[in-house]
N, C-alpha and C positions, 0 to 999 in steps of 0.2 A: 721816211718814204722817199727812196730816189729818183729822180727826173725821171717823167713817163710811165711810173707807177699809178695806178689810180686806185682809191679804197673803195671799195664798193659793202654796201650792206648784205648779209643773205638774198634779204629782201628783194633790194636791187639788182643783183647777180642774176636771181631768176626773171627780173623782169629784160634783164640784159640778150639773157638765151632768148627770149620771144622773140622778141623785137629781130635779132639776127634771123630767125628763122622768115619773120614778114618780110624784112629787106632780101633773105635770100629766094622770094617766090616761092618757100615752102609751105607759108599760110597762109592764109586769108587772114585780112584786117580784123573781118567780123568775127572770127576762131579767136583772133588773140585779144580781143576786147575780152571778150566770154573769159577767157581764163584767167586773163589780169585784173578782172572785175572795175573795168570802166567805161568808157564810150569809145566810140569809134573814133570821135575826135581827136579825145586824148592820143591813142595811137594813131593816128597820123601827126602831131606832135612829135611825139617820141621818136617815132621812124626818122621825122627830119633831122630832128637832133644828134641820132646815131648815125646817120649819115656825112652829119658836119663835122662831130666831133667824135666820132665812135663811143665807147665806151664809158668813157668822161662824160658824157653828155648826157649818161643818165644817172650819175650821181647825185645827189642831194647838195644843191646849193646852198645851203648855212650850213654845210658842215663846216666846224670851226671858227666860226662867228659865233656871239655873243646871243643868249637870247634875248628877245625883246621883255619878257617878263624876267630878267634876271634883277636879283638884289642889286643895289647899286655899293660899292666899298664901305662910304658910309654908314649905311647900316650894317654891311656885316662883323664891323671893329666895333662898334655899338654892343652889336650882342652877345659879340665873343668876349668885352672887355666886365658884361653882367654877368657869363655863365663862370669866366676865372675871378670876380668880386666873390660872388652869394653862391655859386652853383658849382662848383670846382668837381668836385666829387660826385655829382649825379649822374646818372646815364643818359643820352640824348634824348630820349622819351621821354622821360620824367623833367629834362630839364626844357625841354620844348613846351610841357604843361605849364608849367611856373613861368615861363616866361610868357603867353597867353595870357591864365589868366592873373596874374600879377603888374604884369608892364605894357601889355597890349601888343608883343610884339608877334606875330604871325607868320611864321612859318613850317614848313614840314619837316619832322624829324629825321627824316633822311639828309635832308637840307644841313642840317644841326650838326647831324653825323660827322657828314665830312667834314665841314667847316672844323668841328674839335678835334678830328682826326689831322688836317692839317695844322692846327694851331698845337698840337701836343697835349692839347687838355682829354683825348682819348686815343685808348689805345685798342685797336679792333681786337674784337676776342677772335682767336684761332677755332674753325669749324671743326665741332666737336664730330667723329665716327657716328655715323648711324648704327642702336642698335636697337634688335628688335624684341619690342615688348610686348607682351602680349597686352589690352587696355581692357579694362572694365570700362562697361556703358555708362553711362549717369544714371541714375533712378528716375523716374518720372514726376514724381511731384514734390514740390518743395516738404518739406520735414520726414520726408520718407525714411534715409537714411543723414545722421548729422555727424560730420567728423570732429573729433576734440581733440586738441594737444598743448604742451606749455613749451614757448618758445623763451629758455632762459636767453638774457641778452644785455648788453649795455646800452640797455634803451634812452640812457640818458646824455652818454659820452663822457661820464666821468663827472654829469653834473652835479649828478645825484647816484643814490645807491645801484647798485644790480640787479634786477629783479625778472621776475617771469614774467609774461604777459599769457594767461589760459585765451586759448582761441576757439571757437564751435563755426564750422565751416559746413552748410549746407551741401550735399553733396547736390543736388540737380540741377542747383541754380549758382553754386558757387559765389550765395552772398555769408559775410559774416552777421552771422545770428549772435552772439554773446560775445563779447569780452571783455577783459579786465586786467589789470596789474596789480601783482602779489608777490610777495619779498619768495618767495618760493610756492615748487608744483606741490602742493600737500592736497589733503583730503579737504580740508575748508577751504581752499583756493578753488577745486571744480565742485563742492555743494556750492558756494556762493555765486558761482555763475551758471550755475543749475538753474539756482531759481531767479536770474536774472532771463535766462533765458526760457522758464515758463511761466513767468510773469509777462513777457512780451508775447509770446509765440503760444504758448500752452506745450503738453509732451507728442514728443515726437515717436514715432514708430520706433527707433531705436539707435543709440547712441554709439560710432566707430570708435574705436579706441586701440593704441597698442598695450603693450604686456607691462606696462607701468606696476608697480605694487598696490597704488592705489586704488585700480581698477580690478587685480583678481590676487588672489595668494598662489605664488609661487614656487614654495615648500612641499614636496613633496609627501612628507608626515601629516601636513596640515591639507590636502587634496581635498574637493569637496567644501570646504569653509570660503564662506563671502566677504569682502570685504566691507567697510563701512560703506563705501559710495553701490555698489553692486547692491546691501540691503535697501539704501535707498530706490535706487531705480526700481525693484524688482516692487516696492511698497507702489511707486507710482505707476506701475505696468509698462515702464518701457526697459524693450530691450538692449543686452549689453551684448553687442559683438567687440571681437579683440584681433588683431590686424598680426599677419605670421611676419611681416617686414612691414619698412618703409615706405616702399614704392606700393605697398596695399593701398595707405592712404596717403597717397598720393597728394589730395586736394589738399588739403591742409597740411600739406609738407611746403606749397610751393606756397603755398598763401600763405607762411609764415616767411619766408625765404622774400617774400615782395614787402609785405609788414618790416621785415630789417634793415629796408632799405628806404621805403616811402616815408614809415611814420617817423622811425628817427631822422630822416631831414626835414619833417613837417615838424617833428615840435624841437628842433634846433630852430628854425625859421622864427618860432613861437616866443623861445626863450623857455622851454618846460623842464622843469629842472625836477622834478620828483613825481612818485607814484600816486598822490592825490589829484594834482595838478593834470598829471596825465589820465587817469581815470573820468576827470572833466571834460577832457579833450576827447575822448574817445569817440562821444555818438555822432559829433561832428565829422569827425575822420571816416568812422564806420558808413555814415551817409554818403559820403563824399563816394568813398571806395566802392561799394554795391553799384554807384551810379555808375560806374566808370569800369568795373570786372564783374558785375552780375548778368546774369546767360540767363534767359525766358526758358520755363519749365516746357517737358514736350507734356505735361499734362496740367493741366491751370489749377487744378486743384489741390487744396493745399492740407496735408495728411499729419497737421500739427491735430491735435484731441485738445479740448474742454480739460482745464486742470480738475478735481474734485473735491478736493480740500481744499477748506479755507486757512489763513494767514499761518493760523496760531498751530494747526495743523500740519503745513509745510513745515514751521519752526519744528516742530517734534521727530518730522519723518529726516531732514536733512539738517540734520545731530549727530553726533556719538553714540552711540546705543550699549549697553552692556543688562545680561543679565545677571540678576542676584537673587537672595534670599531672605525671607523676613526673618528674623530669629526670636528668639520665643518670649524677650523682650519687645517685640514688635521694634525692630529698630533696623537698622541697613550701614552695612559698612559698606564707603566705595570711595578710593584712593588716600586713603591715609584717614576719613574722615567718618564719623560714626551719624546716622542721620535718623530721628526719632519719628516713627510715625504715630499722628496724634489726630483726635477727632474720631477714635475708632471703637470708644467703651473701652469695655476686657478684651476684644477683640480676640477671642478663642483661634476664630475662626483665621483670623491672618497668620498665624501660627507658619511657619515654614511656605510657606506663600512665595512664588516663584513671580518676581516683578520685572521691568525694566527700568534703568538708571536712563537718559536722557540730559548728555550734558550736552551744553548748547557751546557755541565757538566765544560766546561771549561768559563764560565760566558760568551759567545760571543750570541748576540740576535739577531735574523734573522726574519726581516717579511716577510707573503708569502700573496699574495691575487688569488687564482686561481690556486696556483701550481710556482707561479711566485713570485721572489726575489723582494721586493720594497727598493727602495735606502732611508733608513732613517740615520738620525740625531740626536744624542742625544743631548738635549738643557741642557745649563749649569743650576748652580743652582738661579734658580730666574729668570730666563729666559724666556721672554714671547715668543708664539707660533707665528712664522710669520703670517701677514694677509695673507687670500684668494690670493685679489686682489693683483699685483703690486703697484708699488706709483706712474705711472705714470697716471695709471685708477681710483686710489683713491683722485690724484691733479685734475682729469677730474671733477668728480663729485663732490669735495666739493666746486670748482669754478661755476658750473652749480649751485646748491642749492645755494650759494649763490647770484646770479645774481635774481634768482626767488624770495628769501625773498625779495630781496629789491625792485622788482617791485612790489610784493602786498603790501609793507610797506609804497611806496611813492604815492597808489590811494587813493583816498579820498571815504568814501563810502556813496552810495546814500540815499538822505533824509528818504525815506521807509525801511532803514535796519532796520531790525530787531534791532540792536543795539539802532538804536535813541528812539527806542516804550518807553514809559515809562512802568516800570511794576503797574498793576492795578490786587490784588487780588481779586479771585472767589466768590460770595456768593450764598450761600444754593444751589449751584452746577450748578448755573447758570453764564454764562459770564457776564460781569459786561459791558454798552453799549458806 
């Protein structure tokens, strides 16, 4: 700014025009109080001042001075030299948090900002384009609508293996309801945190999902067939919706996208080097997080449901499921392996009997016919299928047949059988006499 320049704020500009116009006997004192929203006193102040000094005279005095609440050097080498020790890689917000409540050190993240912005520990992100989305509202009450997704990741940094973390994202209130880490997204990775999350919560109205395999069959030929997790849900009456994109679900895209960033520098902080360890970590974190990114429902009520089955029951519904058949051995083949159902009699009646297998994620196989637990046996290898019959009904009957051969074996047959006929061939399609 060169000599006789003076910088003036909007602000000040306008209060600049008034003030000329009072000094030019164009207004009243009491007009320009009214519009610069002060006393009359004030403006006679000001007038004098613009009379003294013109212009300049109603600039702002500390501009360019120091504030009196500014940090002092010392501490800001202090904080800068903590956030390039432990916090290098964090973003000013998150490193503002850690530094709170870990060190006591207090200040604004804007504060932070620049400070790392000058010191080179951040590098401002260029303002992305606005463009425009069209937004889905939130739902109204918590469990109304729940989003799920697996964020594979290097949740560990290389400490330990690579694994998923499955995430269940409340849409209304944007707290995390379930999660977990699991060497991969499979069908037992979201039954297991199913029933993590209706073991806390109970079911929800209906479950968001994208086009995962998991969640629907994708096959053409195969249209119409549900998937294992899809039969579960449908057992428990909640609904499966399935997301046409991304940005459908939204919620749980960015809350995974904040999870890549928070929890792996929280259990770096920690020293958490694997998926057990982090799995311990989690309802800690999870608390933390809800405290800190959970939004109050616009309806208080909360539209989780009463689970209805008990323990043993969940186990059964959030399983594998296959149907099979009983065979006439009363027996069940299912994956290589031949399974003897016992406790049944002669069991006639199970005779081609349409059952369900029920393998559990922990290899335990459970048959149901009805709703009902059948007592089976697995036959060793090379092991034949018991008979139907007992041996005492099977001693019955092969003594009966043989008592019969032998009395038709020991009659003599009459002159006229058939057998003594000589054979005499047909000519020209006449019987021969």
């Amino acid at each position: 700014m060169g000599d006789g320049e003076v910088f003036l704020s909007t602000r000040e500009a306008d209060r600049v025009a008034v003030i000329r116009e009072v000094v030019e006997s164009r207004l009243p004192q009491s007009e320009a109080a009214r519009r610069l929203g002060m006393g009359v006193r004030q403006v006679k102040r000001l007038v004098r001042r613009y009379r003294e000094r013109g212009a300049a005279g109603l600039a702002s005095g500390r501009r360019g001075r120091r504030s009196n609440r500014a940090f002092d050097e010392a501490f800001r080498r202090a904080v800068l030299d903590l956030v390039r020790e432990r916090y290098r890689d964090f973003g000013p917000t998150f490193a503002c948090e850690k530094l709170a409540d870990e060190h006591g050190h207090r200040l604004s993240a804007e504060t932070l900002r620049g400070w790392m912005i000058e010191d080179g520990l951040w590098e401002p992100k260029a303002r992305r384009e606005v463009r425009e989305h069209p937004s889905r509202p939130r739902r109204d009450c918590l469990g109304d609508v729940v989003q799920i997704d697996g964020s594979p990741h290097d949740w560990f940094e290389g400490r330990g293996p690579s694994c998923t973390l499955i995430v269940y994202v409340d849409d209304a209130t944007s707290r995390l309801l379930a999660t977990g880490f699991f060497a991969a997204e499979t069908t037992e990775a979201y039954m297991r945190t199913t029933r993590a999350h209706l073991e806390s919560h109970g079911r929800p109205v209906a479950y968001y999902s994208d086009r995962y395999s998991v969640f629907r069959v994708n096959r053409r030929d195969r249209e119409g067939e549900a998937t294992q997790f899809a039969r579960a849900l449908r057992t428990l009456d909640v609904e499966s919706i399935h997301a046409g994109s991304p940005q459908a679900k939204g919620r749980v895209e960015r809350a995974n996208r904040t999870l890549q960033d928070r929890l792996v520098k929280e259990m770096r902080l920690r020293g958490i080097c694997g998926m057990a360890a982090g799995n311990a970590y989690l309802p800690a974190f999870v608390a933390d997080y809800n405290r800190r990114f959970g939004v109050a429902p616009r309806n208080p009520a909360d539209a989780h449901r009463a689970v209805l089955h008990d323990g043993r029951e969940l186990d059964l519904i959030l399983c594998e499921q296959h149907a099979r058949k009983i065979t006439r051995n009363l027996s069940i083949s299912f994956e290589g392996r031949t399974y003897q159902v016992t406790g049944q009699g002669k069991g006639y009646r199970m005779r081609g009997a349409a059952v369900t297998v029920c393998k559990g994620f922990d290899g335990a196989v459970t048959v149901l016919r009805g709703g009902r637990e059948l007592a089976v046996r697995l036959l060793g290898e090379g092991e034949e299928p018991s008979p139907v019959e007992d041996g005492k009904s099977v001693r019955q009957r092969v003594e009966r047949a043989k008592a019969e051969q032998r009395s038709r074996s020991a009659s003599k047959p009459p002159p006229d059988h058939p057998w003594r006929r000589p054979f005499k061939p047909e000519a020209d399609g006449v019987a021969a006499g």
